[in-house]
N, C-alpha and C positions, 0 to 999 in steps of 0.2 A: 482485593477488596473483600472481607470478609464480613459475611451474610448470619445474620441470628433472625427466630424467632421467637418475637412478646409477642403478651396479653399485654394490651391495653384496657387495664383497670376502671378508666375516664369513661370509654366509649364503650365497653362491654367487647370487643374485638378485637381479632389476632389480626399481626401488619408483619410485615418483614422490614428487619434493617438492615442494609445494604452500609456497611460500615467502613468511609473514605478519608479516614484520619479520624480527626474530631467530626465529622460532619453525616448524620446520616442521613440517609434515602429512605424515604419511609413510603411503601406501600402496603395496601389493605390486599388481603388473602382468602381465602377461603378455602383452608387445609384441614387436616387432622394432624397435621405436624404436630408434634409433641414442643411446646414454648419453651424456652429454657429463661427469662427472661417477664420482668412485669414492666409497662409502665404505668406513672403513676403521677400524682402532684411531686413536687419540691417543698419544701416546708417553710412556712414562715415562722421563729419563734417570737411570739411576742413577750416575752419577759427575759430576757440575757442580758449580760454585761461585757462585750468584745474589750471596754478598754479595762474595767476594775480586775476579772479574770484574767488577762493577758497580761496587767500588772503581777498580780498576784502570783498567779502559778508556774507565769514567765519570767518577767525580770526578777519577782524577790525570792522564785524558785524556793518555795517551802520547803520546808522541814518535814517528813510524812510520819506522822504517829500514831497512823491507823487504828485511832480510840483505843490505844494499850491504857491500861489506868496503872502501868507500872510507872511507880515515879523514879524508879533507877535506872532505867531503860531512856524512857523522855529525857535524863538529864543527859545519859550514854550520847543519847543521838544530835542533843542541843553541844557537845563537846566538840564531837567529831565535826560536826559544820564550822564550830568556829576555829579551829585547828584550819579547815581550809579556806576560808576567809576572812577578811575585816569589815564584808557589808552587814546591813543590817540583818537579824536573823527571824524567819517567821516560821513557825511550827503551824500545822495544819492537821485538823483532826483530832483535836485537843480535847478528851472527854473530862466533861467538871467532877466527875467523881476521883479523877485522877486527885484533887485536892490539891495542888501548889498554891504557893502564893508567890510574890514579887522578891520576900526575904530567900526562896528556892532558887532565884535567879541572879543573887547577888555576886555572882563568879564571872559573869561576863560582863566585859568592858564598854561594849554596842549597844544598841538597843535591841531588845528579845521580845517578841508578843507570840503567843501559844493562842491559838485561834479553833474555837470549836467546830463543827460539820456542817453547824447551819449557817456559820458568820455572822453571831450574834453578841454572844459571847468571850471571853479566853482573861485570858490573864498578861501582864506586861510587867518590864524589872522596872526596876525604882529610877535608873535612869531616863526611860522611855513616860513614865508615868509622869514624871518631874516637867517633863518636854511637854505632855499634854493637858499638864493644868496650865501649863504657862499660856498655851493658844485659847483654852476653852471660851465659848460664849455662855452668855447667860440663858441664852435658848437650848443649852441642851440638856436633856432628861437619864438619868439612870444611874447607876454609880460608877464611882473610878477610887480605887482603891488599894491596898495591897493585895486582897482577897481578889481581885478579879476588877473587869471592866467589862460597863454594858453596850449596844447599839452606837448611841451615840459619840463616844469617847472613844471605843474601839474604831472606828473611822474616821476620828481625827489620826488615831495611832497609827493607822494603816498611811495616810495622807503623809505624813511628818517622814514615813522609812520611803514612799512614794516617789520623794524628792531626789533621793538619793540613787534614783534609777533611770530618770527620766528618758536618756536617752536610748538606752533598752528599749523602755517602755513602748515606743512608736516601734519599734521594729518587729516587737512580738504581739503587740496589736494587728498590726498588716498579717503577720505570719497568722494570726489567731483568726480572720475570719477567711481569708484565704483558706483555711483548713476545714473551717466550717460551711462554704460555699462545695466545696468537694466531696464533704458527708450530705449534699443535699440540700441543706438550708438553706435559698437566695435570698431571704428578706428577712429582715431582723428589729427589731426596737431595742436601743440602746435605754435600758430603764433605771438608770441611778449613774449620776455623776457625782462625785462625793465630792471634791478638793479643786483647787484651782490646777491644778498638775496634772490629774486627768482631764480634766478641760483641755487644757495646754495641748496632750497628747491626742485626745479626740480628736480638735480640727486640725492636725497636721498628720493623723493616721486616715481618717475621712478621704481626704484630700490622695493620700496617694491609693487608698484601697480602692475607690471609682476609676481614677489612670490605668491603675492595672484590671480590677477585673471587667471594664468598658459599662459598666454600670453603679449601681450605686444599690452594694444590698441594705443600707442602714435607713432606716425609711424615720424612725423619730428616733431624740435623743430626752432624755429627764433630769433632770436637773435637784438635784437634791436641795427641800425648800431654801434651810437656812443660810445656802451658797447663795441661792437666785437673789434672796432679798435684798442680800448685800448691793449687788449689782444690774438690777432686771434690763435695764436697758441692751447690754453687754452680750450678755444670753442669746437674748432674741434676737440683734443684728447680728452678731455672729454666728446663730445659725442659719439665720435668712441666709446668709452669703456662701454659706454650704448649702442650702437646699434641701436642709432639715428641717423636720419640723420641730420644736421645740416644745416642748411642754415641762409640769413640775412636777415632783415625787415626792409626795408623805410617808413616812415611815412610822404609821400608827402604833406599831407594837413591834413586838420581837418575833420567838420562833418557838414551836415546839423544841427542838432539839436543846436549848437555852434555859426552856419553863421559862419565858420570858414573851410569850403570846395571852396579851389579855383577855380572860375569861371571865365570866359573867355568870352563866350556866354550868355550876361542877369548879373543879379543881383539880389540881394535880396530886400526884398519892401522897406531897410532903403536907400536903393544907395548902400552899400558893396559888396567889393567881394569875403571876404574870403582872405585867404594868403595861401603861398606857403611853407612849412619847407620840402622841397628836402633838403636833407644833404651833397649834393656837387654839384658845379661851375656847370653846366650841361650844359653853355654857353661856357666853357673854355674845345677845343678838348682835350688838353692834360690833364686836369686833370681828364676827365671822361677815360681817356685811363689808367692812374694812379690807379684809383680807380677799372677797370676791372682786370689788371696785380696783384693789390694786391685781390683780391679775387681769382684769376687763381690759388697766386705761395701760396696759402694755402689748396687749392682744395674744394673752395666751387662753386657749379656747380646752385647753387638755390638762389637767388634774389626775395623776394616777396615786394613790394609797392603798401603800399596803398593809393589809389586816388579814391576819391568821385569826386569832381568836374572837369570839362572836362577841365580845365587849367591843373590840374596836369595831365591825362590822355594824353591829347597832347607831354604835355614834357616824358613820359613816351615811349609810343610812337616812339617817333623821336629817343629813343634810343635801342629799344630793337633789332633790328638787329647788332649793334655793340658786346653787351652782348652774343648775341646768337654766332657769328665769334666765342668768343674764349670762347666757350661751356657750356656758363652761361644761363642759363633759365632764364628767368623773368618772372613772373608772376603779373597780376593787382588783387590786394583787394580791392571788392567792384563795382567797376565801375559803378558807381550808375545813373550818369549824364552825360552821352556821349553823344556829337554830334552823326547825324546819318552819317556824313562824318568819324566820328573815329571807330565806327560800322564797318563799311566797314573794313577800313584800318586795327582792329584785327581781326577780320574774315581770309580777304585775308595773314594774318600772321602766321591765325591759334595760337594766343597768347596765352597763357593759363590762363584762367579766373577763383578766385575763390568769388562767389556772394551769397549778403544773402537775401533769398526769403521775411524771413520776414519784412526787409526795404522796403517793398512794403506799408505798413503802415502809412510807414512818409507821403504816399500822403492825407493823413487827418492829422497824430500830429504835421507836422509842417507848413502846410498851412498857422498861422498867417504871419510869418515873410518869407517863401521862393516863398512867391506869385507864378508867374507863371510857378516858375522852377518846381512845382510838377507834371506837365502833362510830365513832363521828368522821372521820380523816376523809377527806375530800368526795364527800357525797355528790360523786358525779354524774351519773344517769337519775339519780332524782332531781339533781339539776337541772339539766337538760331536758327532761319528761314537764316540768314547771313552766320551763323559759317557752315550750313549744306550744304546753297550753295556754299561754298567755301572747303569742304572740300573731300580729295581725297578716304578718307576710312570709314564713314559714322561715325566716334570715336572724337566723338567735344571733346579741350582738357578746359571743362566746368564744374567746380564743385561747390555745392553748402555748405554752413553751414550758424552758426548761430550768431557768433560772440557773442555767448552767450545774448544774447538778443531777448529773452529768449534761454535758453538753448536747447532747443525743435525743435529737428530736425525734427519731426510733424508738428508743429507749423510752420516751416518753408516751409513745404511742402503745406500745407493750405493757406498759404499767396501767393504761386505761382501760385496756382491752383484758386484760388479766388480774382485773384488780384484786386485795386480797380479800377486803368484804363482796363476796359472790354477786348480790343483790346491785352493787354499784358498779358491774362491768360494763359496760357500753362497746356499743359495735365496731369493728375495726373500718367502719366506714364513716361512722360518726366521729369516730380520733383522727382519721386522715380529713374528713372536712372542717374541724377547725383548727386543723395547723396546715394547708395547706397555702400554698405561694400559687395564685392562680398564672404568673406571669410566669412559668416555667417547669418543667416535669424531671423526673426520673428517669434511667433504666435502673432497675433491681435484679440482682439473684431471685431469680425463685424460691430456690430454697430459704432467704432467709424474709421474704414476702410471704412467705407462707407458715414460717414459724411465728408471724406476731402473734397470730392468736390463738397457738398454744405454748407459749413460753413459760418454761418453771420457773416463775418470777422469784419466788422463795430462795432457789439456789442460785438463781442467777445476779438477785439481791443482796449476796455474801460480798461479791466482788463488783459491784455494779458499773465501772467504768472499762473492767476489762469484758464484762459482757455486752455495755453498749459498742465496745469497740469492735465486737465482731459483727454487732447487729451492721452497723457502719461499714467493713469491711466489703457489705453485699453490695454499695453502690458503686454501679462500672459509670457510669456517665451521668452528668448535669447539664441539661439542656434549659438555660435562662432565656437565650434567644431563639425563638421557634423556627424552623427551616420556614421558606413561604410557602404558602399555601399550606401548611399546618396546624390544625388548632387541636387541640385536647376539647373543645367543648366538643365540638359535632363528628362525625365519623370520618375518616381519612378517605 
């Protein structure tokens, strides 16, 4: 049986584990033994996509073109894939300065979409394009063109090569949060459903991901609006019957990385400002009253949109006390680029915020093109210094993930506590308190518990999926179910 001892980070105290397989003995100590070892929370993230990302990087297995803007190189690498197979082909890390168009793709036979860093963006060949004006609805916002496709179109495109995976698709879902319960994360919100096919795969990866890890880490699912309208009844009993909760998701704008996050305040160094894809009249009283009454008389109580740019954040905003009258939560994704007058104004609302630490990054990767909007990039510790001032019971309604980018709820904790504007670092206790899963803890390395808050985010931002991967590396055990007589709130 072999014996370590942690700090218990929770309690302020050192325990010994008494290590019997999986299962530890945990007693309180009073040593100077040197810990080799921390425990901690398990993390919740609240902004990820188990099944869109396990589509994507699993079944349709990108293409990686680690933002080369060589366009002989991208075509090099778009050959060699299809040389090895006849599924569809997705490229990943597709920078727009690279310049193709749809007439650059005209060599392949498949459908081809070239996908930029933030998933906002990319570009699609003339076959794949042809397939997505054929489905479009009249509710979607942006362009689709030879030059490129935006937000909207690009996930119908992703949906259309989706189909042709399906049954992958469930196996690398399971596999995908299975891997992610492992690196520490028990609880998760599933925040964009885009297609009837990840639907598909949702409740039938759900379903075996509870069987096997004897719990159920996927706590809500969202439902991307213009799917839910279609069918709202469908939704909500079928997640009822999972035991999900179900809510909607607006995709008010796009992304820095795209220049496609609506801005209000400033512009981008070209003169743009991004565009707006709110999915209904938000100028027209009656039909935002329309769109509340129909999400009322189906009982969805939860509303997530997300907004990057403080244009969308404004109109946001202006509407969530309406929402809230007839007992709708709204919640902001991201809020990356707030005025400090809209600061205020969700503070004083107490809105409920969920923000990804590690976009603290774009104030170096996207600096060519968002000039001087980057002294803005996720003003987190003014945030949080607001939401505290204003709030009546010291419980900001603030939570953190990753948006899978990278998947590394560490990762994301590192980028808050290290941020690159000095002024917006926040404490490595304030990053583990709003990503933290109260229903389950950690063992960590010390060593890399101890490196979050001095991490050279800079160099480790070159490569940032192979340095969350080591941050990851530190977790020896996930403890979801507490031995008895165990709790992390009071002392052992």
């Amino acid at each position: 049986m072999k014996r370590l001892v942690a700090y218990n980070a929770v309690n302020k105290c050192k325990v010994a584990l008494s290590m019997n397989k999986t299962t530890p003995l945990v007693e309180h100590i009073s040593t100077n033994e040197r810990h080799t070892h921390v425990i901690t929370h398990s993390h919740h993230d609240s902004h990820t996509h188990p099944i869109l990302y396990s589509l994507f990087f699993g079944a349709l297995n990108p293409v990686m073109l680690n933002e080369t803007t060589d366009k002989q190189e991208i075509l090099r690498k778009l050959r060699a894939r299809a040389k090895e197979t006849d599924a569809p082909i997705v490229a990943y890390e597709y920078k727009l300065t690279a310049e193709l168009t749809s007439k650059d793709l005209e060599e392949f036979n498949g459908y081809v979409l070239l996908v930029d860093s933030s998933m906002h963006s990319g570009v699609a060949n003339a076959k794949l394009l042809l397939e997505v004006m054929k489905r479009k609805s009249r509710e979607m916002i942006g362009s689709c063109d030879h030059e490129g496709i935006s937000e909207d179109f690009q996930f119908l495109a992703l949906g259309i090569m989706e189909e042709q995976v399906k049954d992958k698709g469930v196996e690398e879902a399971v596999k995908w949060v299975r891997q992610r319960i492992k690196q520490g994360t028990t609880s998760m919100d599933e925040k964009i459903i885009l297609t009837d096919t990840e639907w598909e795969i949702f409740k039938v990866a759900a379903k075996r991901i509870e069987h096997e890890a004897g719990f159920q880490p996927i706590r809500s699912v969202y439902v991307r609006n213009d799917l839910f309208v279609k069918n709202p009844e469908r939704y909500v009993l079928e997640g009822e019957s999972l035991g999900i909760r179900v809510g909607v998701k607006w995709v008010g704008d796009g992304g820095l990385g795209s220049k496609t996050a609506a801005l209000g305040d400033g512009t981008y160094v070209d003169g743009t400002r991004g565009h707006l894809t709110i999915p209904i009249n938000h100028q027209n009283f009656q039909a935002v009253e329309d769109y509340i009454n129909m999400l009322r008389d189906h009982g969805i109580t939860d509303l997530a949109v997300h907004a990057i740019g403080d244009k969308t954040i404004g109109i946001v905003l202006d509407m969530v006390s309406r929402f809230n009258r007839a007992g709708i939560t709204v919640s902001i994704e991201h809020f990356e680029l707030p005025t400090q007058r809209q600061i205020y104004e969700a503070a004083r609302m107490q809105v409920p915020l969920n923000m990804q630490l590690n976009y603290s990054t774009e104030v170096w990767r996207y600096a060519q093109w968002a000039g001087r909007l980057v002294d803005r990039i996720n003003p987190v510790k003014r945030i949080l210094d607001s939401y505290s001032n204003h709030s009546r019971n010291g419980k900001l309604p603030i939570r953190f993930g990753t948006d899978g980018m990278p998947q590394s709820m560490l990762w994301a904790i590192a980028c808050g506590v290290n941020h690159p504007i000095k002024e917006q670092r926040i404490t490595l206790e304030q990053a583990i308190e709003h990503s933290k899963d109260t229903n389950g803890v950690i063992l960590l390395k010390r060593g890399v518990y101890d490196s979050l808050p001095k991490l050279d985010l800079r160099g480790a931002a070159v490569n940032r999926e192979a340095s969350s991967a080591l941050l990851d590396s530190g977790v020896d055990m996930v403890i979801r179910k507490l031995p008895v007589g165990y709790s992390v709130s009071v002392n052992v």
